[in-house]
mmCIF file of the N, C-alpha and C atoms, coordinates in Angstrom:
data_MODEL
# 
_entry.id   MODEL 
# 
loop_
_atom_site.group_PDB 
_atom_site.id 
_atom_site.type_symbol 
_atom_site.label_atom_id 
_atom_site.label_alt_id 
_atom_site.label_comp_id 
_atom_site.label_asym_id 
_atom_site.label_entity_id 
_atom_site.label_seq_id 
_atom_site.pdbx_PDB_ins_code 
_atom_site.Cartn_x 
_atom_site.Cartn_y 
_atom_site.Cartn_z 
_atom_site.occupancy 
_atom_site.B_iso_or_equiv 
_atom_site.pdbx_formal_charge 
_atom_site.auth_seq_id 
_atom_site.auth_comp_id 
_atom_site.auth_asym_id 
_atom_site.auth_atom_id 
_atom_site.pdbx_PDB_model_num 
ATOM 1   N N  . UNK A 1 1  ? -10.810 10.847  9.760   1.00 0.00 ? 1  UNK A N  1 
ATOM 2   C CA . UNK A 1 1  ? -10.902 9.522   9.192   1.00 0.00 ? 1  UNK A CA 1 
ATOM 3   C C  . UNK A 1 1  ? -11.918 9.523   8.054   1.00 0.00 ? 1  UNK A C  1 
ATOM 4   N N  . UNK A 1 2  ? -11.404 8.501   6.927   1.00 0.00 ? 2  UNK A N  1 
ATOM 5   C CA . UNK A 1 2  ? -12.578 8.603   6.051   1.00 0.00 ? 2  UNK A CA 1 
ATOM 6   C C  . UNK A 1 2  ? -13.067 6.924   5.980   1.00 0.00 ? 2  UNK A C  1 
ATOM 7   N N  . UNK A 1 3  ? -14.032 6.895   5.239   1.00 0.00 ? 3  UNK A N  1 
ATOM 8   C CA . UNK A 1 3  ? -14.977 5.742   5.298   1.00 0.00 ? 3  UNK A CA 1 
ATOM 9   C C  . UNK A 1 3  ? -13.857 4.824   4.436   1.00 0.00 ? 3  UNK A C  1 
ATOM 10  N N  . UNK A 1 4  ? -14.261 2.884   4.977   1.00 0.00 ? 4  UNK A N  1 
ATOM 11  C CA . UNK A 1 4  ? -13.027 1.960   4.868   1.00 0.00 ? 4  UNK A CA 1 
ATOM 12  C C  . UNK A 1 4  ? -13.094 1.718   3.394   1.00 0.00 ? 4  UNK A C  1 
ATOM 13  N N  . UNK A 1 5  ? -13.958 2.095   2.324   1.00 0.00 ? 5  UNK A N  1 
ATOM 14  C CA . UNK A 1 5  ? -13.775 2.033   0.816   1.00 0.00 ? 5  UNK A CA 1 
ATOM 15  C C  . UNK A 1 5  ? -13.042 3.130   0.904   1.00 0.00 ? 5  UNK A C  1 
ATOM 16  N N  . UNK A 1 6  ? -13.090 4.525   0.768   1.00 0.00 ? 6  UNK A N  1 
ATOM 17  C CA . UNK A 1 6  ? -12.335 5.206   0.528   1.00 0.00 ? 6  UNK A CA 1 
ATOM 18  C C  . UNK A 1 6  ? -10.810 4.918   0.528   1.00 0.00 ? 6  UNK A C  1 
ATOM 19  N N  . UNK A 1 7  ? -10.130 4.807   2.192   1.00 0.00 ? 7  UNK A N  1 
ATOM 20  C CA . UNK A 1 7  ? -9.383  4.599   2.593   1.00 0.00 ? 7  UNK A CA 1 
ATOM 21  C C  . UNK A 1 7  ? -8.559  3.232   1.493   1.00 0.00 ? 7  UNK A C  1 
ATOM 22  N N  . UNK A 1 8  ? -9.363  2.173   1.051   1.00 0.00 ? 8  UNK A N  1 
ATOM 23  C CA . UNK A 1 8  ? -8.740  1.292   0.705   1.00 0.00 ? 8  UNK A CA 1 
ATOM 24  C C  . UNK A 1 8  ? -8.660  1.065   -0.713  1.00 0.00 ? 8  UNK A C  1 
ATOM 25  N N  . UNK A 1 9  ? -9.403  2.484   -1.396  1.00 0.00 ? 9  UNK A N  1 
ATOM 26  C CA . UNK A 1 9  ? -8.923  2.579   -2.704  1.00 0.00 ? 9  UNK A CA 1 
ATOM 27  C C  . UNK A 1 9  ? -7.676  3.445   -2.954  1.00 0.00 ? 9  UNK A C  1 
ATOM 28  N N  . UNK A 1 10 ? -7.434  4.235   -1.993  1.00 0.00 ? 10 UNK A N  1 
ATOM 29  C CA . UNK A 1 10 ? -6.691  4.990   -2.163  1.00 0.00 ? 10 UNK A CA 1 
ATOM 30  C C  . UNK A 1 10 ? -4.962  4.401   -1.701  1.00 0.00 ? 10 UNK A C  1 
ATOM 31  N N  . UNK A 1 11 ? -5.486  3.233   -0.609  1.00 0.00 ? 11 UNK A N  1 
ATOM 32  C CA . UNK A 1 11 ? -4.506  2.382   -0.633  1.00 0.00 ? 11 UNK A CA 1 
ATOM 33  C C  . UNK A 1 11 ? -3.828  1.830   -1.178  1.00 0.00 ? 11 UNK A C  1 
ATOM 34  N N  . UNK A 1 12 ? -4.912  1.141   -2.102  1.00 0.00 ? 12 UNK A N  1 
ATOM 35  C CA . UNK A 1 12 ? -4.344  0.399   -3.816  1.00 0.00 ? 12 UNK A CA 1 
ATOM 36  C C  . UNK A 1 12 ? -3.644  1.095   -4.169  1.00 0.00 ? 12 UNK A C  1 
ATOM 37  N N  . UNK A 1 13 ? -4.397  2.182   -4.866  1.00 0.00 ? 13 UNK A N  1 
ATOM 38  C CA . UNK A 1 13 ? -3.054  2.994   -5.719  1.00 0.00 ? 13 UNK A CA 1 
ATOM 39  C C  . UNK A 1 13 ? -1.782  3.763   -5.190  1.00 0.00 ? 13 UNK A C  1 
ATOM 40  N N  . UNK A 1 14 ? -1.852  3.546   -3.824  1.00 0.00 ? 14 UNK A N  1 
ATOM 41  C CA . UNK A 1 14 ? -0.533  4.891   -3.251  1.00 0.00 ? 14 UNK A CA 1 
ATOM 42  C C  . UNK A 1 14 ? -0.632  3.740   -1.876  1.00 0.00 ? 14 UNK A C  1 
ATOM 43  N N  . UNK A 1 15 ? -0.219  2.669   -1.984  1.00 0.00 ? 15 UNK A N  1 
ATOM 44  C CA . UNK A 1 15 ? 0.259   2.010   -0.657  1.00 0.00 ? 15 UNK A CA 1 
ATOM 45  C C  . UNK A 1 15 ? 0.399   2.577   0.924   1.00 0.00 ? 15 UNK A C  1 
ATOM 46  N N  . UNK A 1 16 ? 0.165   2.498   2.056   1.00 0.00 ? 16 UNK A N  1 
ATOM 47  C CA . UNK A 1 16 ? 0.459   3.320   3.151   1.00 0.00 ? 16 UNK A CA 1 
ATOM 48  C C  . UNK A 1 16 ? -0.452  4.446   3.438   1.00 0.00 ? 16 UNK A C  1 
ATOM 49  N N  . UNK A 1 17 ? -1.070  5.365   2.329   1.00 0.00 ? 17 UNK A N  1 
ATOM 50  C CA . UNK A 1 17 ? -1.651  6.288   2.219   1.00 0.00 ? 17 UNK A CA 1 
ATOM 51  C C  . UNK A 1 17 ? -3.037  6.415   3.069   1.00 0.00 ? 17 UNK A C  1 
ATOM 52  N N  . UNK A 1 18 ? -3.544  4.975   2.516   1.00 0.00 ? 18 UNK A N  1 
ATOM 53  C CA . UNK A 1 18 ? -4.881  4.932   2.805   1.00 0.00 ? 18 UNK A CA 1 
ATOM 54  C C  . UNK A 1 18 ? -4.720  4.404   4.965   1.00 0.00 ? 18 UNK A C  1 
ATOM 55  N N  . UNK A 1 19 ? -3.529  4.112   5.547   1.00 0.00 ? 19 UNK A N  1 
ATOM 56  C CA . UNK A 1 19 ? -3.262  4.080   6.791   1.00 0.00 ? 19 UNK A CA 1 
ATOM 57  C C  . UNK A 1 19 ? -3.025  5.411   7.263   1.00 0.00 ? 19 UNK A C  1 
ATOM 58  N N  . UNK A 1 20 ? -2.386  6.309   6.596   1.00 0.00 ? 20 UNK A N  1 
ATOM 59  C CA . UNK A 1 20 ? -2.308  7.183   7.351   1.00 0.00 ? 20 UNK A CA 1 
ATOM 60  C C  . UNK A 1 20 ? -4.027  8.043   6.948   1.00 0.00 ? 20 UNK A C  1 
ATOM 61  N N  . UNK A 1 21 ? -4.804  8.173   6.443   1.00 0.00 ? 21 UNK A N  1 
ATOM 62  C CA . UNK A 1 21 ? -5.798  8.586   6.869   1.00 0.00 ? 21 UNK A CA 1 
ATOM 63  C C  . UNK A 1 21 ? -6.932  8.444   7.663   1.00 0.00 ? 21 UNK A C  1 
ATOM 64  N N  . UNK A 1 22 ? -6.592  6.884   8.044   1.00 0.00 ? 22 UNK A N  1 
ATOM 65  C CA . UNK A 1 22 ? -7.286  6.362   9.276   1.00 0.00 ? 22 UNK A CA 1 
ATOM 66  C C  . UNK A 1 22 ? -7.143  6.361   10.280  1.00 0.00 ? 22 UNK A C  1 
ATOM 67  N N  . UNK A 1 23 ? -5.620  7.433   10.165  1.00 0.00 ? 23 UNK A N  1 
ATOM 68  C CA . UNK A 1 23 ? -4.895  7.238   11.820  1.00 0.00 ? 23 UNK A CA 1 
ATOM 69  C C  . UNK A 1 23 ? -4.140  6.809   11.889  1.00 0.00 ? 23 UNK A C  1 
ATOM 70  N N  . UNK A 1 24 ? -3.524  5.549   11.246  1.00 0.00 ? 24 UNK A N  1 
ATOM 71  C CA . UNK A 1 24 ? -2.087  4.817   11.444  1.00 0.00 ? 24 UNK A CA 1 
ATOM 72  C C  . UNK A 1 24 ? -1.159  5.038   10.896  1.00 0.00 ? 24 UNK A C  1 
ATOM 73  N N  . UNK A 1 25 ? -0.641  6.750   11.601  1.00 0.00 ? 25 UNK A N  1 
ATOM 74  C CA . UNK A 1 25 ? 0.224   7.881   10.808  1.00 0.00 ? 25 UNK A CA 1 
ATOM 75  C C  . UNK A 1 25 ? 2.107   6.312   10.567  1.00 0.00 ? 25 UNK A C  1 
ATOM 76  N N  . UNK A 1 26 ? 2.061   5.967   11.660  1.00 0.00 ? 26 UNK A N  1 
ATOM 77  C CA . UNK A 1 26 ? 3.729   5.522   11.716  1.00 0.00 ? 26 UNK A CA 1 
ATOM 78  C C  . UNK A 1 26 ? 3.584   4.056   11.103  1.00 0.00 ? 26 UNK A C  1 
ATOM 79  N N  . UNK A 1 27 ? 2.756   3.283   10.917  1.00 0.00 ? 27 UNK A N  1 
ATOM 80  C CA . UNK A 1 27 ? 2.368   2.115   10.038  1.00 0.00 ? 27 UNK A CA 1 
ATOM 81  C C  . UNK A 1 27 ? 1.885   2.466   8.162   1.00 0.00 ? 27 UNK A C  1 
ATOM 82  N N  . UNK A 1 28 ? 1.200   4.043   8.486   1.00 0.00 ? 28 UNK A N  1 
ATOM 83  C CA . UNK A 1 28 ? 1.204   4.017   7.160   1.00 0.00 ? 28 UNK A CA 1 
ATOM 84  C C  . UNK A 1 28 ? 2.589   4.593   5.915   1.00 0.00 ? 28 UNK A C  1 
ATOM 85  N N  . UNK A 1 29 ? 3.264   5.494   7.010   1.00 0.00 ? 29 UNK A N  1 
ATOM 86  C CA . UNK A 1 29 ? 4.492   5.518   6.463   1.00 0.00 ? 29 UNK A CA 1 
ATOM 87  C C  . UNK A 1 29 ? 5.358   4.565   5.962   1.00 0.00 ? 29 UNK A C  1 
ATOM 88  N N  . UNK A 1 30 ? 5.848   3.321   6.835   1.00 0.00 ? 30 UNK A N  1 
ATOM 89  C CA . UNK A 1 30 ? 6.324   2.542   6.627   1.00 0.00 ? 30 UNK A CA 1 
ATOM 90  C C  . UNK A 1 30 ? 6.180   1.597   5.672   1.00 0.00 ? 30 UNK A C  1 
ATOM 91  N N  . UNK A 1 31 ? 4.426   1.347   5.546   1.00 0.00 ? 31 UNK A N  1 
ATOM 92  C CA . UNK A 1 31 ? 4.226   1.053   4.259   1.00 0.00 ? 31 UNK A CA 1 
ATOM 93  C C  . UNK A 1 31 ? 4.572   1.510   3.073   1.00 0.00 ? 31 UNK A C  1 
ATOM 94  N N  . UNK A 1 32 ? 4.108   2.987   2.737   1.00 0.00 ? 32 UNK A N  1 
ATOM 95  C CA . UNK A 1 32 ? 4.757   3.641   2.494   1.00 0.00 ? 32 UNK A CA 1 
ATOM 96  C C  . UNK A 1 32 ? 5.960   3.768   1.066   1.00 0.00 ? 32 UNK A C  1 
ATOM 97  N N  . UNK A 1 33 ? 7.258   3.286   2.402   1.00 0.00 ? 33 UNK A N  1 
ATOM 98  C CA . UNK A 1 33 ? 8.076   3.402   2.016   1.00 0.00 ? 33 UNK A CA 1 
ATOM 99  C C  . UNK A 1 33 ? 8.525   1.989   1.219   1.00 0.00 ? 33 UNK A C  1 
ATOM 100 N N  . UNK A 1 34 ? 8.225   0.790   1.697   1.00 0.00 ? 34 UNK A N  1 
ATOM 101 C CA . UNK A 1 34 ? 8.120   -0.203  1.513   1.00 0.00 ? 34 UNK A CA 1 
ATOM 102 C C  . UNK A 1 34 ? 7.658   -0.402  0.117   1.00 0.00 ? 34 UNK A C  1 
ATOM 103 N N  . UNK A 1 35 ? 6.741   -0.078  0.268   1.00 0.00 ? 35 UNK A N  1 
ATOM 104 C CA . UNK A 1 35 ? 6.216   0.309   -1.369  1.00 0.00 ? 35 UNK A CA 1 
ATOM 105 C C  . UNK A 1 35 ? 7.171   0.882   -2.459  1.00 0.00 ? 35 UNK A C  1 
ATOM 106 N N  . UNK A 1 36 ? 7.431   1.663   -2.190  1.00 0.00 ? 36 UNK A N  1 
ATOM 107 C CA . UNK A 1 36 ? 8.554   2.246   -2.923  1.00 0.00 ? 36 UNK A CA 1 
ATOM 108 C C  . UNK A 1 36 ? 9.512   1.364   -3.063  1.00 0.00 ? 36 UNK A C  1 
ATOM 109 N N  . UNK A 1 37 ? 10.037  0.966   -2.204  1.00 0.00 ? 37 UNK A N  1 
ATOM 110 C CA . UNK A 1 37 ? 11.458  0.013   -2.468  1.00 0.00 ? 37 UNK A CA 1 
ATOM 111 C C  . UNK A 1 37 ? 11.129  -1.049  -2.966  1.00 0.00 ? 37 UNK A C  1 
ATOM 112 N N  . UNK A 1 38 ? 9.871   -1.873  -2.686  1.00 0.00 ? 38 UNK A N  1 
ATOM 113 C CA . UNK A 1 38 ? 9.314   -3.030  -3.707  1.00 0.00 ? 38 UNK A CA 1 
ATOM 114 C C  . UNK A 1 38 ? 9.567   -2.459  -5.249  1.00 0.00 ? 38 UNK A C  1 
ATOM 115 N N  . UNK A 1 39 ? 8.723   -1.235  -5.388  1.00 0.00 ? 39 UNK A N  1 
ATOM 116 C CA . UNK A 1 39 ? 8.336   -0.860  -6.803  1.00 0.00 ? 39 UNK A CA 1 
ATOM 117 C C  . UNK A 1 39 ? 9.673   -0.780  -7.290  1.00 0.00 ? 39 UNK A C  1 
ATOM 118 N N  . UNK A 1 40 ? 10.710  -0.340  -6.694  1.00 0.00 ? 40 UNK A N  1 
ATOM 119 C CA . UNK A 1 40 ? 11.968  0.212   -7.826  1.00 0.00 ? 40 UNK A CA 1 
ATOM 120 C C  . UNK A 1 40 ? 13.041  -1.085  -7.619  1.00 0.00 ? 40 UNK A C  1 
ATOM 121 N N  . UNK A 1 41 ? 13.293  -1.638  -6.576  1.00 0.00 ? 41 UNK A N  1 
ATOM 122 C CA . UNK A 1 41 ? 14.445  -2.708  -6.543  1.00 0.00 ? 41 UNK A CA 1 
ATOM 123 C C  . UNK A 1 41 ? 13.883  -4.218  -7.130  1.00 0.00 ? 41 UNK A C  1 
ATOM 124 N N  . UNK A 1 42 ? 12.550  -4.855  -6.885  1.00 0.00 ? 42 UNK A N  1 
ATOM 125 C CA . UNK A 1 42 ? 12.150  -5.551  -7.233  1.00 0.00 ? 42 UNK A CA 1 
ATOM 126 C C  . UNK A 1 42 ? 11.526  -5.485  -8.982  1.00 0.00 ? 42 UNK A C  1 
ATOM 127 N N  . UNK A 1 43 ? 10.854  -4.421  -9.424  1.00 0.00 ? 43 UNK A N  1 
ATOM 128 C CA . UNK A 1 43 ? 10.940  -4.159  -10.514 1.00 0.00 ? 43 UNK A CA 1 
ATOM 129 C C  . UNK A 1 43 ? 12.239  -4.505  -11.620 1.00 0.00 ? 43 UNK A C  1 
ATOM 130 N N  . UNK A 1 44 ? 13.400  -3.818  -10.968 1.00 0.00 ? 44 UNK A N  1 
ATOM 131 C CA . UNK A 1 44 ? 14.385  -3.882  -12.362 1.00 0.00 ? 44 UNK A CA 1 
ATOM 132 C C  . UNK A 1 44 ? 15.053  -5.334  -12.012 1.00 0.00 ? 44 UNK A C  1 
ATOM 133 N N  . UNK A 1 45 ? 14.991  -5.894  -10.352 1.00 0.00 ? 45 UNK A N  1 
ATOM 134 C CA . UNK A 1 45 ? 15.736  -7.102  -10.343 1.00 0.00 ? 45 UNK A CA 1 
ATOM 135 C C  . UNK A 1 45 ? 14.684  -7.998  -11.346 1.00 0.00 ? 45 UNK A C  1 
ATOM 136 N N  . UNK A 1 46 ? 13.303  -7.959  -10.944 1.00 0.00 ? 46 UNK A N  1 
ATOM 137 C CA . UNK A 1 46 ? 12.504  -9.040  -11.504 1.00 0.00 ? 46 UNK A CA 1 
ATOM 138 C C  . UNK A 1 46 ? 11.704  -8.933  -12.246 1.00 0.00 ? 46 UNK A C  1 
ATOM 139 N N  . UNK A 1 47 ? 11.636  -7.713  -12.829 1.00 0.00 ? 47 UNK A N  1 
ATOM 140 C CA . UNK A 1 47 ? 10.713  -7.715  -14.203 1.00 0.00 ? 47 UNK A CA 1 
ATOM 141 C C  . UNK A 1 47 ? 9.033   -7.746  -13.473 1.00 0.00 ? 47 UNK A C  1 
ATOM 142 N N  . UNK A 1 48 ? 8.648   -8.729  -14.869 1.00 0.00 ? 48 UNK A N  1 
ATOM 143 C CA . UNK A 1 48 ? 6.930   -8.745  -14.891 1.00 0.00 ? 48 UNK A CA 1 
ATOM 144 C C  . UNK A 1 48 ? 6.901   -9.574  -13.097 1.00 0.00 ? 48 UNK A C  1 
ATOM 145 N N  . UNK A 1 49 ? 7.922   -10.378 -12.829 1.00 0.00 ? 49 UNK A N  1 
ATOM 146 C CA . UNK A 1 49 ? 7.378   -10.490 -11.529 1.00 0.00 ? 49 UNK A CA 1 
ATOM 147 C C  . UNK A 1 49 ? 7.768   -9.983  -10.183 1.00 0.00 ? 49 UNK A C  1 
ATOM 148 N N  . UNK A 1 50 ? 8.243   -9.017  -10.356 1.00 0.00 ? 50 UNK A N  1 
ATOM 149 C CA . UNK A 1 50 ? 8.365   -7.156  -9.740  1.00 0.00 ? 50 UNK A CA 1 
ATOM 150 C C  . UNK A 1 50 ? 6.922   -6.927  -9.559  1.00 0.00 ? 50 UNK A C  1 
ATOM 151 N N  . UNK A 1 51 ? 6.969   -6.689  -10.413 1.00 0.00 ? 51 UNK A N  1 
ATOM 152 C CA . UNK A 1 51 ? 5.411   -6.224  -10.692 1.00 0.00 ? 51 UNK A CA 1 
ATOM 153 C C  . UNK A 1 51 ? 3.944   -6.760  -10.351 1.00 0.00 ? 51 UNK A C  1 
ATOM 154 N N  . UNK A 1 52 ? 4.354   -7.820  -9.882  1.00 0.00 ? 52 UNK A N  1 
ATOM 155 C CA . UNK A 1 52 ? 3.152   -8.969  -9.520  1.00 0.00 ? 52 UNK A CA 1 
ATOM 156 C C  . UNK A 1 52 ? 3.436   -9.062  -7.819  1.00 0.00 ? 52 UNK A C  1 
ATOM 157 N N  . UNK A 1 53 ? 4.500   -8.626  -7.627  1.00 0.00 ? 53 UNK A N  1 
ATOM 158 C CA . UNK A 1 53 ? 4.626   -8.785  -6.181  1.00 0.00 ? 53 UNK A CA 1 
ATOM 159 C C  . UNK A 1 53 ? 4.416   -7.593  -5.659  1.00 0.00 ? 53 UNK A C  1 
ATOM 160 N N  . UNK A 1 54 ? 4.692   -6.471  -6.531  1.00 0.00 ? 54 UNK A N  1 
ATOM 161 C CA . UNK A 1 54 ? 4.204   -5.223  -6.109  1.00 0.00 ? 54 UNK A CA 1 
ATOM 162 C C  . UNK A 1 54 ? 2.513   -4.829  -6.173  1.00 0.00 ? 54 UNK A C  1 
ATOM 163 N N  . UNK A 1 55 ? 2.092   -5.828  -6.896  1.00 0.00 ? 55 UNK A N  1 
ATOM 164 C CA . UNK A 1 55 ? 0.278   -5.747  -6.942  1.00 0.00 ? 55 UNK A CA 1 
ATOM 165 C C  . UNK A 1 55 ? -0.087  -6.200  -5.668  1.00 0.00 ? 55 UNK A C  1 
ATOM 166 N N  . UNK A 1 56 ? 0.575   -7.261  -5.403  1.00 0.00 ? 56 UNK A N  1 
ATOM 167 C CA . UNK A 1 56 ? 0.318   -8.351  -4.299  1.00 0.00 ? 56 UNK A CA 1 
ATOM 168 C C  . UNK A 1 56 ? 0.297   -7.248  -2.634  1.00 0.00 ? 56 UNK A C  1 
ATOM 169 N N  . UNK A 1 57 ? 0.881   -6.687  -3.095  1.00 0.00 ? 57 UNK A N  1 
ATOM 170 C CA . UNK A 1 57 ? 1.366   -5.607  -1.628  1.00 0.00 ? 57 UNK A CA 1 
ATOM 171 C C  . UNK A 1 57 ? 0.689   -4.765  -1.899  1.00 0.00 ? 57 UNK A C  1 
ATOM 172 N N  . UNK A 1 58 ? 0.141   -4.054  -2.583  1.00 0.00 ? 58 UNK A N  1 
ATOM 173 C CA . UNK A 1 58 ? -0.950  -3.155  -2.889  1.00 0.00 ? 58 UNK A CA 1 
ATOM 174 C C  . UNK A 1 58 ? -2.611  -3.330  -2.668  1.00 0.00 ? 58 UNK A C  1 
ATOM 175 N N  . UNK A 1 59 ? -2.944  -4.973  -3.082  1.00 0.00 ? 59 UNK A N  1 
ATOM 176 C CA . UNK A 1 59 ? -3.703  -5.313  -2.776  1.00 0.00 ? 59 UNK A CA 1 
ATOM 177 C C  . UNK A 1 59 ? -4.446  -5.323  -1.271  1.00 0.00 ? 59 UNK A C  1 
ATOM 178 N N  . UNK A 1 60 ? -2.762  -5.947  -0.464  1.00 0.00 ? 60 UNK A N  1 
ATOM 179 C CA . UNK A 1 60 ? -2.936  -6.043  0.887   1.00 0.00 ? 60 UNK A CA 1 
ATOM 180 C C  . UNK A 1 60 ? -3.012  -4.958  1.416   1.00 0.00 ? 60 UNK A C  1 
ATOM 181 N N  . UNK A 1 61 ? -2.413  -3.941  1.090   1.00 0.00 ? 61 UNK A N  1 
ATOM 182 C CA . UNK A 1 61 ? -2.655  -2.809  1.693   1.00 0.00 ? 61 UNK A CA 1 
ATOM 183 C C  . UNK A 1 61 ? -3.897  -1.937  1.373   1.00 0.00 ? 61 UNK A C  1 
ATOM 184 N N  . UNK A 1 62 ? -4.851  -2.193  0.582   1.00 0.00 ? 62 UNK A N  1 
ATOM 185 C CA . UNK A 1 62 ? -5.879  -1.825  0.576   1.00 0.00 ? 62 UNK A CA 1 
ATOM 186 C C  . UNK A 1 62 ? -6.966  -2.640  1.391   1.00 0.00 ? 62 UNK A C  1 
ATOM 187 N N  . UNK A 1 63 ? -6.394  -3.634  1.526   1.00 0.00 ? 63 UNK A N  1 
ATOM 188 C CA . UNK A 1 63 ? -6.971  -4.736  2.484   1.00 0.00 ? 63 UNK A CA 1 
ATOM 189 C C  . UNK A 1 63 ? -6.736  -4.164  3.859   1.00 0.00 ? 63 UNK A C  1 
ATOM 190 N N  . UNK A 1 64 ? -5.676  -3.993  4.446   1.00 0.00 ? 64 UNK A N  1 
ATOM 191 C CA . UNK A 1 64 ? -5.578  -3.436  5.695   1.00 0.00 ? 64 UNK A CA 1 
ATOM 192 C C  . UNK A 1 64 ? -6.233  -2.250  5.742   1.00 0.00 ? 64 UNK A C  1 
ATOM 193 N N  . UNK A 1 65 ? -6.400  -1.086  4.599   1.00 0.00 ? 65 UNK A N  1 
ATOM 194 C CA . UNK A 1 65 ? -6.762  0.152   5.746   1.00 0.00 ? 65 UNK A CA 1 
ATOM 195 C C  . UNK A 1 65 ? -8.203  0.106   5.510   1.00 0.00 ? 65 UNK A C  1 
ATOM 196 N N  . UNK A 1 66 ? -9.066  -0.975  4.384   1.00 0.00 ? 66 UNK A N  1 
ATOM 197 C CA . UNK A 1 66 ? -10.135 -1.402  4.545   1.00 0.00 ? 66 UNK A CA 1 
ATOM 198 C C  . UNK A 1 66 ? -11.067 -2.052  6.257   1.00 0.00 ? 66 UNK A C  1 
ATOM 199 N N  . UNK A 1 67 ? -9.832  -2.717  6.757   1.00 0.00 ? 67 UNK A N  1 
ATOM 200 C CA . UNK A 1 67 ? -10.268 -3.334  8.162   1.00 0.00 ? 67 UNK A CA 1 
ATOM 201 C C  . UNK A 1 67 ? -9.943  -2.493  8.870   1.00 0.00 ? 67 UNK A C  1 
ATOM 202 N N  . UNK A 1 68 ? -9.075  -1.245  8.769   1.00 0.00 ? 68 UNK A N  1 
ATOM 203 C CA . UNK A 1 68 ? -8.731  -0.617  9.820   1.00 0.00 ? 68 UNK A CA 1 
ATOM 204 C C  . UNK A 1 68 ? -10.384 0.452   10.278  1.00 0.00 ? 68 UNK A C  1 
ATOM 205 N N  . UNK A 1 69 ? -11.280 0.666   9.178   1.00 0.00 ? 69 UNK A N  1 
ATOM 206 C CA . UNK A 1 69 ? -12.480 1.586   9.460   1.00 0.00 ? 69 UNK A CA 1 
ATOM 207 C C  . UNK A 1 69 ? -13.244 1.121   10.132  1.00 0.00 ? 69 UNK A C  1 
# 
């Protein structure tokens, strides 16, 4: 495990990531993947606000593996 800044910067930028280094191998996957499918289906359906919803989920997920330490 690494310390809950770490974990939740690394979250930001790579969604899920920062869960699975805290341990929450099958929650951080899923994020994950989630991420991904936000970034590419919501992107070309919705443009700049693709993109705002994909911050929005990034955010949170640096938020979660922040509380998870």
């Amino acid at each position: 495990m690494v310390s809950p800044i770490v974990a939740a910067i690394i979250s930001f930028f790579f969604p899920g990531i920062g869960q699975v280094v805290q341990g929450e191998t099958k929650k951080g996957i899923i994020m994950f993947v989630a991420a991904i499918v936000i970034s590419i289906i919501l992107t070309y359906a919705l443009g700049t606000i693709g993109n705002i919803i994909y911050l929005i989920y990034a955010v949170y997920a640096a938020y979660d593996a922040y509380n998870m330490g």
